[in-house]
Structure formats: C-alpha cells, structure tokens
TORPA-4810 file (N, C-alpha, C, O; in nm, 3 decimals):
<nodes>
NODE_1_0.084_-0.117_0.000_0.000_0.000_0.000_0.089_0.124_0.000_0.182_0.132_0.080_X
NODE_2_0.064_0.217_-0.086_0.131_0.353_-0.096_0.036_0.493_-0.038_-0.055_0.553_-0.095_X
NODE_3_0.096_0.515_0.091_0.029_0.634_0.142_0.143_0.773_0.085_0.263_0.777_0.116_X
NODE_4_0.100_0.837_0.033_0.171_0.976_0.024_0.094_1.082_0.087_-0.017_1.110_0.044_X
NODE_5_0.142_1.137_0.180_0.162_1.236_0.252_0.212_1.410_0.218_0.330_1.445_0.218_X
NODE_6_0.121_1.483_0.197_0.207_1.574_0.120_0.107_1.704_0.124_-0.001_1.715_0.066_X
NODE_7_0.170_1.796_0.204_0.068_1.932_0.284_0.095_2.061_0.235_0.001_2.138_0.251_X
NODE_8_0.193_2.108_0.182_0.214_2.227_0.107_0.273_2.231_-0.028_0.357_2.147_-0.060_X
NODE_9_0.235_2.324_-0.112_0.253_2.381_-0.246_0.310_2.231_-0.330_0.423_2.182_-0.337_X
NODE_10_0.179_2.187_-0.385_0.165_2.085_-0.448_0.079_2.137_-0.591_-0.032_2.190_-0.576_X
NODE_11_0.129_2.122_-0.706_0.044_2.171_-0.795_-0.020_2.055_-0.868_0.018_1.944_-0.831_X
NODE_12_-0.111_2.059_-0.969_-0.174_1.992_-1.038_-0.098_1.908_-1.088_-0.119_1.794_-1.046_X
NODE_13_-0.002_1.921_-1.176_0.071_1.841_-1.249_0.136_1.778_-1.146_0.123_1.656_-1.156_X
NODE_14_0.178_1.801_-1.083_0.266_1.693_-1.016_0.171_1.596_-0.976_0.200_1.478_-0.955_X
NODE_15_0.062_1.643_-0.964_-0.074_1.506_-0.847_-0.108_1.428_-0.963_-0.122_1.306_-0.961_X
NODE_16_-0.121_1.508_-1.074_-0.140_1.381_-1.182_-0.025_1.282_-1.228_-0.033_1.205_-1.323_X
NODE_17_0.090_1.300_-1.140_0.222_1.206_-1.197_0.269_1.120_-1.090_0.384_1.083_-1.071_X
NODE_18_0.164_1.092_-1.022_0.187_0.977_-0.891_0.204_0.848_-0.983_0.190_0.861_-1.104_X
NODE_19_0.227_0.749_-0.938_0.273_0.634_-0.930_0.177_0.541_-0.949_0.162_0.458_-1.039_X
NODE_20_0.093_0.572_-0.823_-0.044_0.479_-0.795_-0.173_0.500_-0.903_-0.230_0.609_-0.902_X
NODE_21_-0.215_0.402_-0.986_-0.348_0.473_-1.086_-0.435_0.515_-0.984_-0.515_0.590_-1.040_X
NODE_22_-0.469_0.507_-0.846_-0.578_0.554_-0.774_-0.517_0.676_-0.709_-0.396_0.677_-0.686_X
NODE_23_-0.586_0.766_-0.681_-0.569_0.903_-0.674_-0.650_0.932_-0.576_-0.767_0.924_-0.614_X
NODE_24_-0.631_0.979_-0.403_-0.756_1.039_-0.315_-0.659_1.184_-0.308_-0.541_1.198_-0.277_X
NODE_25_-0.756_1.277_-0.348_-0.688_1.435_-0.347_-0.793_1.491_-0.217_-0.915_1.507_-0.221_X
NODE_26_-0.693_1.513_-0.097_-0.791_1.638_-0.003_-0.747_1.768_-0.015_-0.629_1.799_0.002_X
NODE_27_-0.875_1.886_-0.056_-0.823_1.957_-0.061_-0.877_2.053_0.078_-0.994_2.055_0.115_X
NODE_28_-0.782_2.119_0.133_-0.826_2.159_0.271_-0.783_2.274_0.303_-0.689_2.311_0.233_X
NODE_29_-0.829_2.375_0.415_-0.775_2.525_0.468_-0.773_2.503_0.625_-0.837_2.440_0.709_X
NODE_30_-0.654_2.599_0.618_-0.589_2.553_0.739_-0.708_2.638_0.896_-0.782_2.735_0.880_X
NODE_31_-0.695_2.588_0.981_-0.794_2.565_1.107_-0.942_2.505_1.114_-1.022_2.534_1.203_X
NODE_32_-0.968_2.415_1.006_-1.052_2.372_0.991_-1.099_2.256_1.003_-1.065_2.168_0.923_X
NODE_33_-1.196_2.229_1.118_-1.217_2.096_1.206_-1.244_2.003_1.124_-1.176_1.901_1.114_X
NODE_34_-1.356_2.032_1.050_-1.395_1.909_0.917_-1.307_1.848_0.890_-1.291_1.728_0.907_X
NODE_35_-1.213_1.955_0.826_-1.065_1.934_0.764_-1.002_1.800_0.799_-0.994_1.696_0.734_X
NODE_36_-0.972_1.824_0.888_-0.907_1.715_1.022_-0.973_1.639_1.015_-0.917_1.541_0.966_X
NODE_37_-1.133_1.610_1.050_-1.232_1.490_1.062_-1.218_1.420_0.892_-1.297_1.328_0.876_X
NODE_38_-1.160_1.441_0.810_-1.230_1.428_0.677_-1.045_1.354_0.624_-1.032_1.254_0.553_X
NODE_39_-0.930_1.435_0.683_-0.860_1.387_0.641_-0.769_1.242_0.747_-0.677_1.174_0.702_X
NODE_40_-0.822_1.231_0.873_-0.835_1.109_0.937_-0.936_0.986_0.884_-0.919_0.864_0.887_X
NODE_41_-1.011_1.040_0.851_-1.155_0.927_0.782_-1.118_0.834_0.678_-1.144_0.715_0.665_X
NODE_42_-1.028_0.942_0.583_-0.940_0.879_0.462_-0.866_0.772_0.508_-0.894_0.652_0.497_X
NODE_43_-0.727_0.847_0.585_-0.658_0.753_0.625_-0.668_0.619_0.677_-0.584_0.531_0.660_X
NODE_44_-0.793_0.606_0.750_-0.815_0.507_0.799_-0.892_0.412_0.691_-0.849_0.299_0.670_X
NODE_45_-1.004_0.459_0.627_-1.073_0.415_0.486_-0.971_0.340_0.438_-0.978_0.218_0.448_X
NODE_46_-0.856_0.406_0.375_-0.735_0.365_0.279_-0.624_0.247_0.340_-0.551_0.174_0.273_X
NODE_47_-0.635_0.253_0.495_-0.532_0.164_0.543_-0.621_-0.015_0.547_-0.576_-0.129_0.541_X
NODE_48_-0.782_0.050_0.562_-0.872_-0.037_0.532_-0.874_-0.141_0.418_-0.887_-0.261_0.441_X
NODE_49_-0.866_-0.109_0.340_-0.873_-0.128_0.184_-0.724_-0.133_0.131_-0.673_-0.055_0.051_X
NODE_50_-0.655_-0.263_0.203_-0.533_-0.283_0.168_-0.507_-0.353_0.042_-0.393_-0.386_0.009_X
NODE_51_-0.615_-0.378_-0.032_-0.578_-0.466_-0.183_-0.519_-0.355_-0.280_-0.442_-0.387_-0.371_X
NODE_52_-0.565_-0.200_-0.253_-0.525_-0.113_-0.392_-0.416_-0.037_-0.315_-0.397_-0.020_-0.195_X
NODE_53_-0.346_0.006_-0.432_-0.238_0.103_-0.406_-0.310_0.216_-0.420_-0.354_0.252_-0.529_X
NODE_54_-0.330_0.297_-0.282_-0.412_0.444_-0.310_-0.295_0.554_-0.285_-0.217_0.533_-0.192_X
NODE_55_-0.284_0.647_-0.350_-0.196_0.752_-0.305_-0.307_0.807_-0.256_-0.425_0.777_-0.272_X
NODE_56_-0.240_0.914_-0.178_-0.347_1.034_-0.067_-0.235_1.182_-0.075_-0.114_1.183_-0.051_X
NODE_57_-0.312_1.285_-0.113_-0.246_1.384_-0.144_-0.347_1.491_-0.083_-0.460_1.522_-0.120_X
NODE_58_-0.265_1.539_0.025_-0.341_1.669_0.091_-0.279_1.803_0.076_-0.161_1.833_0.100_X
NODE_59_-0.381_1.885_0.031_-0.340_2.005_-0.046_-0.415_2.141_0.019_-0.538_2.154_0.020_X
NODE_60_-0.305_2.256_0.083_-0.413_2.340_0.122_-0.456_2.419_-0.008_-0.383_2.425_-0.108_X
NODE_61_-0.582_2.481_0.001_-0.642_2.543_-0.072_-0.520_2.723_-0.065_-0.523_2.790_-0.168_X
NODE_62_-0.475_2.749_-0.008_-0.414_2.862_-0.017_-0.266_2.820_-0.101_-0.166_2.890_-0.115_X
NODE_63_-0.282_2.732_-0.131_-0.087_2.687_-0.131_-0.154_2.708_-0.305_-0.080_2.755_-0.391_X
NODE_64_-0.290_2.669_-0.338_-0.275_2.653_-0.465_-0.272_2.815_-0.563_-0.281_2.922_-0.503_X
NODE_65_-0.256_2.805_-0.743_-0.262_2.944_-0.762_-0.418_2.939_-0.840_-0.487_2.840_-0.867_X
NODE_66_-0.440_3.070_-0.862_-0.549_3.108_-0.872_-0.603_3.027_-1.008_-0.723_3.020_-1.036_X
NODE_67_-0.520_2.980_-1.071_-0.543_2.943_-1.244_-0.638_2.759_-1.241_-0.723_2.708_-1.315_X
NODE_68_-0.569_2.714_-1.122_-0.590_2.592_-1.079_-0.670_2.583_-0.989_-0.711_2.467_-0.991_X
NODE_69_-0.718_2.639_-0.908_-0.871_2.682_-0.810_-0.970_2.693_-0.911_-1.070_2.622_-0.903_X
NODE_70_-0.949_2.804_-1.039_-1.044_2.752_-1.138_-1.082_2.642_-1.190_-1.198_2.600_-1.195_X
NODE_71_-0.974_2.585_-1.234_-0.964_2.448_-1.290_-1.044_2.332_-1.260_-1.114_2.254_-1.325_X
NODE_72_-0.996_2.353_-1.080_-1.047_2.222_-1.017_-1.205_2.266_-0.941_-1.262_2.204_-0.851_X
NODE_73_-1.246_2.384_-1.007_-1.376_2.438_-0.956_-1.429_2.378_-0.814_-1.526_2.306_-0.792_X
NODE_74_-1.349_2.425_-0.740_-1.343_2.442_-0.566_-1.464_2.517_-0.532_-1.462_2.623_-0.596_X
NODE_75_-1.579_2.507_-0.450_-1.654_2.612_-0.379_-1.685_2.563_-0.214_-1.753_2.633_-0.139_X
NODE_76_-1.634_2.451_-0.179_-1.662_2.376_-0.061_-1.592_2.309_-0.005_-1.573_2.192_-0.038_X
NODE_77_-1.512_2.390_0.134_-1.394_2.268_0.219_-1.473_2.201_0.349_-1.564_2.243_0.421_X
NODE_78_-1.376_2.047_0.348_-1.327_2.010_0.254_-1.387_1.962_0.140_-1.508_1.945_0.126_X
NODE_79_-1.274_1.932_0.035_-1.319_1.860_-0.101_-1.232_1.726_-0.089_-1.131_1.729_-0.020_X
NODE_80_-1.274_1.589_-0.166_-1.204_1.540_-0.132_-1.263_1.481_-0.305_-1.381_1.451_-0.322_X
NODE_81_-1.164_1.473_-0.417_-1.149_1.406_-0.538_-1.120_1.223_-0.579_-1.013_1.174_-0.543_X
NODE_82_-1.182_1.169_-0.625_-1.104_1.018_-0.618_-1.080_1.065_-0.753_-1.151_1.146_-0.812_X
NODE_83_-0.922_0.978_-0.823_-0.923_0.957_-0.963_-0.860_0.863_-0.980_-0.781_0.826_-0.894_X
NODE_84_-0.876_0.796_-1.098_-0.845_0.662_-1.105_-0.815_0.640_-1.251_-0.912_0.626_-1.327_X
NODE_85_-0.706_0.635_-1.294_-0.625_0.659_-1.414_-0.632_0.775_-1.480_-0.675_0.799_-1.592_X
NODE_86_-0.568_0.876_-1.365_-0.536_1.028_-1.385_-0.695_1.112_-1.400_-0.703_1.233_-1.419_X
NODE_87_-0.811_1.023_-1.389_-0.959_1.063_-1.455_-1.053_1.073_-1.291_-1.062_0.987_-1.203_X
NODE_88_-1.098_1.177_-1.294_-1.114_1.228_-1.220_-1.324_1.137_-1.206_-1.429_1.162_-1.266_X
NODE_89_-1.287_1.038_-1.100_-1.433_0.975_-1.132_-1.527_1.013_-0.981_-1.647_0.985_-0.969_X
NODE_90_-1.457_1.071_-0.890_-1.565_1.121_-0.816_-1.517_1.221_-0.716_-1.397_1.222_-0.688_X
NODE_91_-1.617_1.324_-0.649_-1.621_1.392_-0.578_-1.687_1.462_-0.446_-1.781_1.528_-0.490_X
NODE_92_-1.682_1.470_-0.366_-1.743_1.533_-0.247_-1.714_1.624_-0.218_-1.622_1.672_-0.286_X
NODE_93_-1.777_1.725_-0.081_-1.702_1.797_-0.027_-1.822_1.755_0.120_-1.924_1.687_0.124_X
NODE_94_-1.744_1.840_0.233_-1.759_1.779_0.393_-1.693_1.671_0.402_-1.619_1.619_0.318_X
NODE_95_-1.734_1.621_0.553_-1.671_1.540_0.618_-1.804_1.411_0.630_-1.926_1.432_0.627_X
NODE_96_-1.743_1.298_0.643_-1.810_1.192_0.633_-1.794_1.048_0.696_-1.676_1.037_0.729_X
NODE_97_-1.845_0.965_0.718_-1.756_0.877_0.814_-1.695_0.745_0.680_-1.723_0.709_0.565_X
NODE_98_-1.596_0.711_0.795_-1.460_0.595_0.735_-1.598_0.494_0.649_-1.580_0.515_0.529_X
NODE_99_-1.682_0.428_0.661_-1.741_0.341_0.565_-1.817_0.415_0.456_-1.832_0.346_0.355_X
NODE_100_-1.864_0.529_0.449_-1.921_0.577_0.337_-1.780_0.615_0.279_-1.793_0.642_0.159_X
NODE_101_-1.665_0.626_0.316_-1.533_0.649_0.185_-1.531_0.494_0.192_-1.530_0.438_0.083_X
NODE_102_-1.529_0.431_0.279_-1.480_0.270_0.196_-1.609_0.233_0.080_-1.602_0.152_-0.012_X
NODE_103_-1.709_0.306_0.114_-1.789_0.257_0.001_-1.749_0.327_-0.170_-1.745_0.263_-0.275_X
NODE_104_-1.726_0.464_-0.152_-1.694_0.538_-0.271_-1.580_0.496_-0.271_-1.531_0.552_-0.370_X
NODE_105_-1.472_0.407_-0.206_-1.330_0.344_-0.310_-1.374_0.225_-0.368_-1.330_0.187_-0.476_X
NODE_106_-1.474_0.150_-0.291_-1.536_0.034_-0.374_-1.608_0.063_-0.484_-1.632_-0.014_-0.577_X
NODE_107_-1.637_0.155_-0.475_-1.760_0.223_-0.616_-1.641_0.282_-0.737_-1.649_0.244_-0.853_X
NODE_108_-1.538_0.376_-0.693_-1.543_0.443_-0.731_-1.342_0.429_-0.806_-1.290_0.485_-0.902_X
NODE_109_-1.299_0.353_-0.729_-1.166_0.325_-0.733_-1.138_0.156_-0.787_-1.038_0.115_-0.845_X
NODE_110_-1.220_0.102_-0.761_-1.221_-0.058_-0.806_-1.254_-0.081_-0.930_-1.257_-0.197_-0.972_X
</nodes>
C-alpha cells in the first residue's frame, strides 16, 4: 500500500504524476475541524482497503494558484477528489464517516 503524505505547495501536475493509478486528493484550509475529521476518515478508509495502491495527497487550498482553483472548480472545504487513471471519477465535499469512503473506493476506485 502507498500512502503519500504531502501538505504544502503541491500543484496539479505533479498530483497527476503519482505512481499509484488511484488518486484520493484532499483539498483543505488551514484551522478547519472538518478538515481534520475528513482527512483522518481517509486515512483510515485507505489503510482499510489494503488490496489497492491508493496515493493520498493533501493540499491546502491557499498553497494553490489562482489558475488551478479555477480548474479544479473548488466552492466547498473540505473537497475530497477520487481519480483513477489520472480521470477524475468522483467527488465530495464535507466530512463523512470511514465506511461511506470505503464505500466510494469500492464504487469508485475498483
């Protein structure tokens, strides 16, 4: 299992050149409780679900630039992206508990 870990000035291109075809992107702002509730939920979801190689890439929303906030049409922290051969197949935003993400990696990453 491949956890990547990774909290400041991370841009687009680089998140699309991970390793792992599964992709969990959090995107998050800093003092924010959800935040925290949403990016523990993952972790544990993902350590769950030891058959796939998931990368996990946490990104604050301030670290990013303005061209790519468009891009990734952000209006709600947190956000949390699955993609799964660089293709961006699902999305949320809030916080949620560890089996409704083990359900969207079974749905959504498998």
């Amino acid at each position: 299992m491949v956890i990547i870990l990774k909290k400041y000035k991370i841009n687009l291109i680089k998140m699309l050149k991970n390793d792992a075809t599964c992709n969990i992107t959090i995107l998050v702002i800093s003092g924010c409780i959800a935040c925290d509730i949403v990016v523990h939920n993952v972790k544990e979801a993902v350590t769950f679900n030891t058959k796939l190689p998931i990368s996990i890439n946490i990104k604050n929303y301030k670290d990013l630039s303005p061209s790519t906030r468009k891009q990734m049409k952000l209006k709600d922290f947190p956000t949390v992206i699955f993609r799964k051969d660089k293709t961006e197949t699902f999305r949320f935003s809030g916080s949620t508990a560890v089996a409704c993400i083990n359900r969207y990696i079974d749905l959504y990453l498998k």
